[in-house]
MARVO-931849 format. One record per residue (C-alpha): residue in three letters; x, y, z. Coordinates in steps of 0.2 Angstrom, whole numbers, plus 5000, padded with zeros to 4 digits. Example, Ala and Ser with C-alpha at 12.3 -4.5 7.8 and 13.67 -1.06 7.14 Angstrom:
('ALA'; (5062; 4978; 5039)) ('SER'; (5068; 4995; 5036)) 
// end
This chain:
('UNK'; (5000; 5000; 5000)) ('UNK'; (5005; 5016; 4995)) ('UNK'; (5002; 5031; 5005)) ('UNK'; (5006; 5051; 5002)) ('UNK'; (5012; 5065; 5013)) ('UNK'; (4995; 5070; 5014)) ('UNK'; (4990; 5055; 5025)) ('UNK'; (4993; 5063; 5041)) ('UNK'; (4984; 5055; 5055)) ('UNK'; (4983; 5065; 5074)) ('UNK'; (4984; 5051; 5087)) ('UNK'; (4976; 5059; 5105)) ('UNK'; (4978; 5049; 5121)) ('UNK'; (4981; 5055; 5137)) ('UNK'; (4994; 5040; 5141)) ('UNK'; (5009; 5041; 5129)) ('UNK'; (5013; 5023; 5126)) ('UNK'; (4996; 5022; 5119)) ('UNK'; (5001; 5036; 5106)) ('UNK'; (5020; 5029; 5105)) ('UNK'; (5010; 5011; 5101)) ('UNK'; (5001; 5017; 5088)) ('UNK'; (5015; 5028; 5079)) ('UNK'; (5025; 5011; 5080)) ('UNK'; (5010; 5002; 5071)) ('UNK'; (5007; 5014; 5058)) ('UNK'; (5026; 5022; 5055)) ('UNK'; (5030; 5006; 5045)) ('UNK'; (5017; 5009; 5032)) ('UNK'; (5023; 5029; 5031)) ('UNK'; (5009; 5038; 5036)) ('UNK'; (5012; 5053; 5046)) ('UNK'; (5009; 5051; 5064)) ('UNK'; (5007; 5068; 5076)) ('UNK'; (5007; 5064; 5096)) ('UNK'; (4997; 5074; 5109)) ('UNK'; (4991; 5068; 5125)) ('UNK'; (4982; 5084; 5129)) ('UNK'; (4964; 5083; 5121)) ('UNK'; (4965; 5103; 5123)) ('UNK'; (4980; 5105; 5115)) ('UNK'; (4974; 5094; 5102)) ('UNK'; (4962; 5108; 5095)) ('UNK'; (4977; 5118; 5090)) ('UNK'; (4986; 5103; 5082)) ('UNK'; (4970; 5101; 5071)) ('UNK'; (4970; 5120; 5066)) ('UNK'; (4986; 5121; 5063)) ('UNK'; (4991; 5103; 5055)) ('UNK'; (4973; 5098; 5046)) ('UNK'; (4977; 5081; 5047)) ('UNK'; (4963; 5069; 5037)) ('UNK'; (4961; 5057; 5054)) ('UNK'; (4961; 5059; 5069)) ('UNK'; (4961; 5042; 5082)) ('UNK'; (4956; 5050; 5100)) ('UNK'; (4957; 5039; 5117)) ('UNK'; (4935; 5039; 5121)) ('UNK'; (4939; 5044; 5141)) ('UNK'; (4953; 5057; 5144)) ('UNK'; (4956; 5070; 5157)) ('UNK'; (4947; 5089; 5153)) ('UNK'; (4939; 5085; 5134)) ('UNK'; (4933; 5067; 5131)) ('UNK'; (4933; 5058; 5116)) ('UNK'; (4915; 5063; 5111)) ('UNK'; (4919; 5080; 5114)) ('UNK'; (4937; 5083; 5104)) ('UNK'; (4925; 5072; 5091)) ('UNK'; (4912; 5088; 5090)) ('UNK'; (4926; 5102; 5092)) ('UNK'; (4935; 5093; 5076)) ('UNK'; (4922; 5094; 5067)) ('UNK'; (4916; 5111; 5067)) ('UNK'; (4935; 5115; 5064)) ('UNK'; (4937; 5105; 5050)) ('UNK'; (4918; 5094; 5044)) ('UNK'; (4929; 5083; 5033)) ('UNK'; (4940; 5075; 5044)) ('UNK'; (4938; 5059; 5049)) ('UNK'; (4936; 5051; 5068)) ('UNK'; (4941; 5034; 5075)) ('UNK'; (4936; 5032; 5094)) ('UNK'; (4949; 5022; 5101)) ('UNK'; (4938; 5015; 5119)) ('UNK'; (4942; 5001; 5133)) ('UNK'; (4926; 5003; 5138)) ('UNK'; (4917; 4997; 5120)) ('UNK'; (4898; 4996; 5120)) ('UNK'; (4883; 4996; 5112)) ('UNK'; (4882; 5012; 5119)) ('UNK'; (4898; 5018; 5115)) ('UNK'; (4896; 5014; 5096)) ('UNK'; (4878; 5022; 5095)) ('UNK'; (4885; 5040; 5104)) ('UNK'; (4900; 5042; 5093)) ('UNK'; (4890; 5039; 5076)) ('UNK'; (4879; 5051; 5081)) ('UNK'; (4892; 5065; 5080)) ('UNK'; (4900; 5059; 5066)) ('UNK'; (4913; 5046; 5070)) ('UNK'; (4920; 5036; 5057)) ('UNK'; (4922; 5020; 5065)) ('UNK'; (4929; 5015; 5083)) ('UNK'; (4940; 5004; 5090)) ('UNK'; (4939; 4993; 5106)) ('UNK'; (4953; 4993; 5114)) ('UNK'; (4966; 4982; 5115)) ('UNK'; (4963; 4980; 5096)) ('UNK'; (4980; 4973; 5086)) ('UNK'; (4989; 4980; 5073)) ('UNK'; (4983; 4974; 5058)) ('UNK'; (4967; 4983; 5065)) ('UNK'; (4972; 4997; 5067)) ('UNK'; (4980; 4998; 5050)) ('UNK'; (4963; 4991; 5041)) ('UNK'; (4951; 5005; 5051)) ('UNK'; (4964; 5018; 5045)) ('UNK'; (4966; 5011; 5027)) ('UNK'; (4947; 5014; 5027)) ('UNK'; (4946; 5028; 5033)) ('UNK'; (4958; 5036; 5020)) ('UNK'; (4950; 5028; 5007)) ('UNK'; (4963; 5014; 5005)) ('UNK'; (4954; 4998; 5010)) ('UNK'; (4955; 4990; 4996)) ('UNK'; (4974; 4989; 4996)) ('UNK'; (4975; 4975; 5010)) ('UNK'; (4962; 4962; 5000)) ('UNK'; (4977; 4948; 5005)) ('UNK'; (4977; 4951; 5022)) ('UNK'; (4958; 4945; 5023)) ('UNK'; (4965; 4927; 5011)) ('UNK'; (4962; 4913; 5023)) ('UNK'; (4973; 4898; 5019)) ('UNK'; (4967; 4877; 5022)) ('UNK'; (4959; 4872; 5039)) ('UNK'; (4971; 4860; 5041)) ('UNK'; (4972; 4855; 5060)) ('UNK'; (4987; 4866; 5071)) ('UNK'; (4999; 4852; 5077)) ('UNK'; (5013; 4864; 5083)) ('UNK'; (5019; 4881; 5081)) ('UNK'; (5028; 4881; 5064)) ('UNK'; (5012; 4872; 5055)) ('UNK'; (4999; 4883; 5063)) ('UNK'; (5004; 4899; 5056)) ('UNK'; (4995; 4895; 5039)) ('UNK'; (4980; 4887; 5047)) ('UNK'; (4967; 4904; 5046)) ('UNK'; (4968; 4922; 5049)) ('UNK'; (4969; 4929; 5067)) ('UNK'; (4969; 4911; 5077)) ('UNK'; (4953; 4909; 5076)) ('UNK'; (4954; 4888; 5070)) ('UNK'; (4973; 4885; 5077)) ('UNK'; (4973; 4874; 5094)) ('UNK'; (4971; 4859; 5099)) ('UNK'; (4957; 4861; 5113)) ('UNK'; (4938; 4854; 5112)) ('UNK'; (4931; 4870; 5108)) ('UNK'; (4943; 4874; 5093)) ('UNK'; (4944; 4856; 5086)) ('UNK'; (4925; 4856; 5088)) ('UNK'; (4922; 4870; 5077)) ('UNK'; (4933; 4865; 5063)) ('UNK'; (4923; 4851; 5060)) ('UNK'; (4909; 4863; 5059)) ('UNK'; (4918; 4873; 5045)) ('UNK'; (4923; 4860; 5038)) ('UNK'; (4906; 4851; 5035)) ('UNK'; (4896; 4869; 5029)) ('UNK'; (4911; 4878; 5021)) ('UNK'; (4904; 4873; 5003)) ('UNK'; (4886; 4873; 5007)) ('UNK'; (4874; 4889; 5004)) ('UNK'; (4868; 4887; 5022)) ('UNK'; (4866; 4902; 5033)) ('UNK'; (4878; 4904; 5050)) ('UNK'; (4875; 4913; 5066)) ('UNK'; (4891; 4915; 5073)) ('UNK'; (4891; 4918; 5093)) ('UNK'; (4905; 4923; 5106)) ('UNK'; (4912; 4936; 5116)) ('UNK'; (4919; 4951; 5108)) ('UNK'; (4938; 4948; 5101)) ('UNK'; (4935; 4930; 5097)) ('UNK'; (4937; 4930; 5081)) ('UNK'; (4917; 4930; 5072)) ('UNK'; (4923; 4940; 5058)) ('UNK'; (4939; 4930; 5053)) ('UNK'; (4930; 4914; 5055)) ('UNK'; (4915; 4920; 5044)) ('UNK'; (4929; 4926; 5030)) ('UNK'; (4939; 4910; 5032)) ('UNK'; (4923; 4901; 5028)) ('UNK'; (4918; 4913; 5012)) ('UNK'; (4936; 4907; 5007)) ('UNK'; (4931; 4889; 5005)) ('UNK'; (4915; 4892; 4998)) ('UNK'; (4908; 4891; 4978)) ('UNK'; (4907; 4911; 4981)) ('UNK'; (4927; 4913; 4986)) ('UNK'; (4929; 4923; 4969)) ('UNK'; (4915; 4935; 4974)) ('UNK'; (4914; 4948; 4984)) ('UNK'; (4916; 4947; 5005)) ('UNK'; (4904; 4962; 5009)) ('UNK'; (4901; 4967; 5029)) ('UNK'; (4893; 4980; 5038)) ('UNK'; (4889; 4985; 5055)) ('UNK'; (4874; 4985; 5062)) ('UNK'; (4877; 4995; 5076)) ('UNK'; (4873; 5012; 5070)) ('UNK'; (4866; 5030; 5079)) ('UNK'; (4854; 5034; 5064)) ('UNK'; (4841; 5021; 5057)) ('UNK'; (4842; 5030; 5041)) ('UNK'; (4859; 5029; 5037)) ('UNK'; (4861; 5011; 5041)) ('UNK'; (4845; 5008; 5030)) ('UNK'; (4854; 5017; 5014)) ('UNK'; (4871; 5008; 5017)) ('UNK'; (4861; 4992; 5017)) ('UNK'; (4850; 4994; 5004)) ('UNK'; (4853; 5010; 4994)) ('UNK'; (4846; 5024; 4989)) ('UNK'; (4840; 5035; 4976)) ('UNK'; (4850; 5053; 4977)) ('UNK'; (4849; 5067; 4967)) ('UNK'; (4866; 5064; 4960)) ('UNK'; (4858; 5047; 4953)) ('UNK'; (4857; 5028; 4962)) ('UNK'; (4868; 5023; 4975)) ('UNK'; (4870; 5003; 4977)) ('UNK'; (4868; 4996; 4992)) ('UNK'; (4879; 4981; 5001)) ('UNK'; (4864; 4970; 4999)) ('UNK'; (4867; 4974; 4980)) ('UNK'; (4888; 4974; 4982)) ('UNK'; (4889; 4957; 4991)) ('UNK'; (4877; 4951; 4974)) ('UNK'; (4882; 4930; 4970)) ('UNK'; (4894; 4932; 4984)) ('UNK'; (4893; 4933; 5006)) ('UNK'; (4886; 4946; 5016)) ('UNK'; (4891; 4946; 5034)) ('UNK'; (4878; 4956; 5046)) ('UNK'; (4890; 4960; 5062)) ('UNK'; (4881; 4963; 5079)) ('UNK'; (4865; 4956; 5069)) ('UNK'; (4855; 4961; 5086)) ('UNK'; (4858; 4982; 5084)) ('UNK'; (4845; 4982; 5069)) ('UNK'; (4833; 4992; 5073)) ('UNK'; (4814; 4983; 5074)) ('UNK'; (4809; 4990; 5056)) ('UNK'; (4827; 4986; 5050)) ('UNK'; (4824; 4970; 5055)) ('UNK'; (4809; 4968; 5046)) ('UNK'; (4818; 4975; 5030)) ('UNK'; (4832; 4962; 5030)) ('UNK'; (4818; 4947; 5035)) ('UNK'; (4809; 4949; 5019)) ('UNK'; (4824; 4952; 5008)) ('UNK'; (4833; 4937; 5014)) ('UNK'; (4814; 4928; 5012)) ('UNK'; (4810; 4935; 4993)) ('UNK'; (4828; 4937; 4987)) ('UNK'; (4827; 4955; 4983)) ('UNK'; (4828; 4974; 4989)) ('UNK'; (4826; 4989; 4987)) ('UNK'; (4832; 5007; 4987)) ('UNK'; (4828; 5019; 4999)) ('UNK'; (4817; 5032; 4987)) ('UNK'; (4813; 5020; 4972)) ('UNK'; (4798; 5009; 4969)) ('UNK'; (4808; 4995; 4958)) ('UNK'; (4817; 4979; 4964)) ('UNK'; (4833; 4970; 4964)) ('UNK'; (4839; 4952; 4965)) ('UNK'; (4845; 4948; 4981)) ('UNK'; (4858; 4931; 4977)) ('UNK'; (4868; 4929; 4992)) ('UNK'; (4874; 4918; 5005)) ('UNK'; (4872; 4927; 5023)) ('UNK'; (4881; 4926; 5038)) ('UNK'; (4879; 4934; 5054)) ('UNK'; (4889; 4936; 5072)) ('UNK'; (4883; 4944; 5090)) ('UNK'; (4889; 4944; 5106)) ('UNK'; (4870; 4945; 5113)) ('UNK'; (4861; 4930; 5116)) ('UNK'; (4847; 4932; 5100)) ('UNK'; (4834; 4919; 5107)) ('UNK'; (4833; 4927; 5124)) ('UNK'; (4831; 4945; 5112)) ('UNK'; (4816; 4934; 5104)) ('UNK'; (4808; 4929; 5119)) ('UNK'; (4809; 4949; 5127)) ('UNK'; (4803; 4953; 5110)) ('UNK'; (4817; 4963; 5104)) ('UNK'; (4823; 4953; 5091)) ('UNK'; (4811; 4945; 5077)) ('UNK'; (4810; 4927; 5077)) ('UNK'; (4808; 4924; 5059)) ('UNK'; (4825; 4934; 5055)) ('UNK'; (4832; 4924; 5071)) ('UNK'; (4827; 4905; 5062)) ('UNK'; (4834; 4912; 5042)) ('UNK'; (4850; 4918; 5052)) ('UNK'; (4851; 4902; 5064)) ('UNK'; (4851; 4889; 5053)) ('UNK'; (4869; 4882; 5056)) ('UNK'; (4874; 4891; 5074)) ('UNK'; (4891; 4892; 5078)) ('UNK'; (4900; 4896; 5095)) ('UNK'; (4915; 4903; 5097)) ('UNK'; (4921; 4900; 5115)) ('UNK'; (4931; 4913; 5126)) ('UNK'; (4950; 4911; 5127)) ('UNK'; (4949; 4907; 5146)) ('UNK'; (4940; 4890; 5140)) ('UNK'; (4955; 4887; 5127)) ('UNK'; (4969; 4887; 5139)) ('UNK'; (4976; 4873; 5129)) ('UNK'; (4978; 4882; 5113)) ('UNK'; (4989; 4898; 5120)) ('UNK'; (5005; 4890; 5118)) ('UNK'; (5002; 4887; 5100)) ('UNK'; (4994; 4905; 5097)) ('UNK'; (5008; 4913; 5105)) ('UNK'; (5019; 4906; 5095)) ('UNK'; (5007; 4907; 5082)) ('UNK'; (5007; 4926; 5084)) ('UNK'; (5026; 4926; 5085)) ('UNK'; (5028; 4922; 5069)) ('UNK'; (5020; 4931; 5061)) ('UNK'; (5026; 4948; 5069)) ('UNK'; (5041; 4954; 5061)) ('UNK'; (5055; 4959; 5072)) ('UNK'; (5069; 4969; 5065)) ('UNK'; (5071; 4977; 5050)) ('UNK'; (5075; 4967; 5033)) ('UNK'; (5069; 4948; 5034)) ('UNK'; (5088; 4945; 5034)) ('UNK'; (5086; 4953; 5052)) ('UNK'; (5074; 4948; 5059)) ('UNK'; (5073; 4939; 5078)) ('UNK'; (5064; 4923; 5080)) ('UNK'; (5059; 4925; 5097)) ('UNK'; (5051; 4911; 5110)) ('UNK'; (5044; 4913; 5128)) ('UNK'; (5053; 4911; 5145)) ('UNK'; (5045; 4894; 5155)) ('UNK'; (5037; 4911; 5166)) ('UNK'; (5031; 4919; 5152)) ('UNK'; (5021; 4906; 5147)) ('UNK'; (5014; 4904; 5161)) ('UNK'; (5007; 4921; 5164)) ('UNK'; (5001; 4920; 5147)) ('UNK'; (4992; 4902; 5152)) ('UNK'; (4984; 4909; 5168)) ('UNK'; (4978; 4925; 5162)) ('UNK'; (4958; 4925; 5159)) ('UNK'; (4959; 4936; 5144)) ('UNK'; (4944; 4946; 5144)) ('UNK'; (4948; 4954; 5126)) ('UNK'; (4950; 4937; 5118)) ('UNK'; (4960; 4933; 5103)) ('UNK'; (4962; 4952; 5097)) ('UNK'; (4970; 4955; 5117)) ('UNK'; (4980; 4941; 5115)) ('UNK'; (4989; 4947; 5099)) ('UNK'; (4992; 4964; 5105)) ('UNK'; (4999; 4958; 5120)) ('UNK'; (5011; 4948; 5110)) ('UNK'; (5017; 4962; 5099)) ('UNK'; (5020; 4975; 5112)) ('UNK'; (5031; 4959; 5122)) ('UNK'; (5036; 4956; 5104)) ('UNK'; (5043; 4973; 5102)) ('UNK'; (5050; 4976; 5119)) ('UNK'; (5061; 4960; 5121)) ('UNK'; (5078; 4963; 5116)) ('UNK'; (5081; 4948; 5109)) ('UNK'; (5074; 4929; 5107)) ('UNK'; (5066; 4927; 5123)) ('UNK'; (5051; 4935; 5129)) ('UNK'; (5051; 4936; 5149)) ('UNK'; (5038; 4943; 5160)) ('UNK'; (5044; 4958; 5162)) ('UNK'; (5042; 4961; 5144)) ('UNK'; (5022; 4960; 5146)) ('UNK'; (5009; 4973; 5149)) ('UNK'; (5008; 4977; 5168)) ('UNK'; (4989; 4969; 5170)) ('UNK'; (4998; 4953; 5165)) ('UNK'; (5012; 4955; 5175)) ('UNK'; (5000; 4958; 5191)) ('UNK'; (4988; 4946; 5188)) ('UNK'; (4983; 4933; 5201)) 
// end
């Protein structure tokens, strides 16, 4: 990927190895990284540097998130927002698209998301297409053959759980069958959902997802299905994922009418624009993930039933890290390798864990999940000095942990 002098990104957070961490990430791609970790001051970096993203920590000191969000705004309306949070919510997601966020981030979020929310946001998505490639399922029987299992982790181990949902994928991969994917946040929904797509008859078609968490019905409504503008049509997802896999991502924000909406597409295979009195063929496969237990939404009501059966007809669950204690070694490693450390692949470090390392990393519960576990092995990654990664070289809530 390319990028110009003009991609200068403002990175605000009032804890500098959070801004330092995310210079490191983005630095190697050559984007120009400006550091502030007063949300105040920040305002004066924006008028004076115009940069065209601005990533802001959700919860500093003096102005918040939300507010350096609005103040950014009416200083400059076309630049674009990430909300970089620890305390990602429904909630959290709604508020910021309200005032115009671009996307957020939950933290800890890895590298390669952070890179992929800011390739979109400057218009560059589409120049990490191999990134989202997953290769063969073939089952992770140590470190150096796991690497090329599937993208992010989310098949490699051993355990129950993991071994459990390979055969899953393995038996509807080439079918047309819908899936609900279940599990915590970080767990992997998306990845596994692509890596799917990638052995299916639609691989050579497109991989189309959207987020159904949105502030304004509307908009949501547009993205999914189009609309009719004054400057002519505009196609919507339903319409862009045509003959391949549209992935619905925290399925249970719909709104009630949304829901509706996307019941009877799915139902009559087709759409239709937002403002216009025709229809389009609908010929896709869907998938959707949620970290929201959807029956117990049908049952209170809040989630329609018949959407609920067209989405559920293969469920899968992805269970939490904690309940996979037997696959971190191999997704340490895992990770490991595929983190460059050094400079040229001539210099890079193959690095391995101390015997108390790993056992920090065994006895930690994990609460963020596949995405924690990989940004916890990049920053050790990036701090060890040489080939063995101690305890020291971990994040303090690791090293503190009982």
């Amino acid at each position: 990927m390319e990028t110009t002098a003009a991609d200068k990104i403002l990175i605000v957070d009032d804890e500098p190895d959070a801004i330092e961490n995310c210079r490191r990430i983005l630095s190697r791609h050559r984007y120009h990284c400006v550091g502030e970790a007063d949300s105040n001051r920040a305002l004066a970096v924006i008028e004076r540097e115009r940069p065209q993203l601005l990533l802001t920590d959700l919860r500093m000191p003096g102005l918040d998130g939300i507010g350096l969000l609005k103040a950014a705004k009416l200083i400059d309306p076309r630049i674009k927002v990430v909300l970089l949070t620890a305390y990602a919510s429904i909630q959290t997601a709604v508020a910021s698209m309200r005032h115009g966020a671009f996307d957020y981030l939950a933290k800890p979020f890895t590298g390669q998301e952070l890179r992929t929310v800011v390739q979109r946001a400057l218009g560059q998505e589409g120049d990490h297409t191999s990134d989202r490639n997953a290769a063969p399922l073939s089952p992770a029987k140590g470190p150096a053959e796991s690497v090329t299992t599937a993208p992010e982790g989310v098949l490699i181990g051993n355990s129950p759980a993991t071994q459990a949902v390979r055969e899953v994928v393995e038996r509807v991969a080439a079918t047309e069958a819908a899936l609900l994917i279940s599990g915590e946040a970080g767990t992997g929904k998306e990845y596994l959902a692509r890596t799917i797509h990638t052995r299916s008859v639609h691989q050579s078609k497109p991989f189309v997802s959207v987020g159904c968490i949105a502030g304004d019905e509307s908009t949501l409504e547009a993205q999914l299905f189009g609309a009719a503008l004054s400057t002519g049509p505009q196609p919507g997802l339903l319409e862009s994922a045509h003959g391949g896999t549209l992935f619905l991502d925290e399925v249970g924000g719909l709104s009630p009418r949304l829901q509706a909406k996307v019941a009877r597409a799915l139902k009559e295979c087709r759409g239709r624009r937002v403002g216009e009195e025709r229809y389009y063929d609908v010929d896709l496969r869907v998938m959707a993930a949620s970290t929201q237990d959807l029956q117990s939404l049908c049952g209170r009501g809040e989630f329609r039933e018949d959407l609920y059966w067209h989405l559920n007809v293969v469920p899968i669950l992805l269970r939490p890290l904690r309940e996979r204690v037997d696959d971190i070694d191999v997704l340490a490693h895992w990770v490991l390798r595929t983190c460059q450390v050094g400079g040229t692949d001539d210099q890079l470090i193959w690095q391995n864990f101390t015997p108390r390392a790993r056992r920090r990393l065994r006895h930690y519960p994990w609460p963020g999940n596949l995405r924690e576990l990989r940004s916890v092995i990049e920053h050790a990654a990036v701090l060890a000095d040489g080939s063995l990664i101690d305890l020291t070289h971990l994040p303090d809530r690791l090293r503190t942990a009982r």
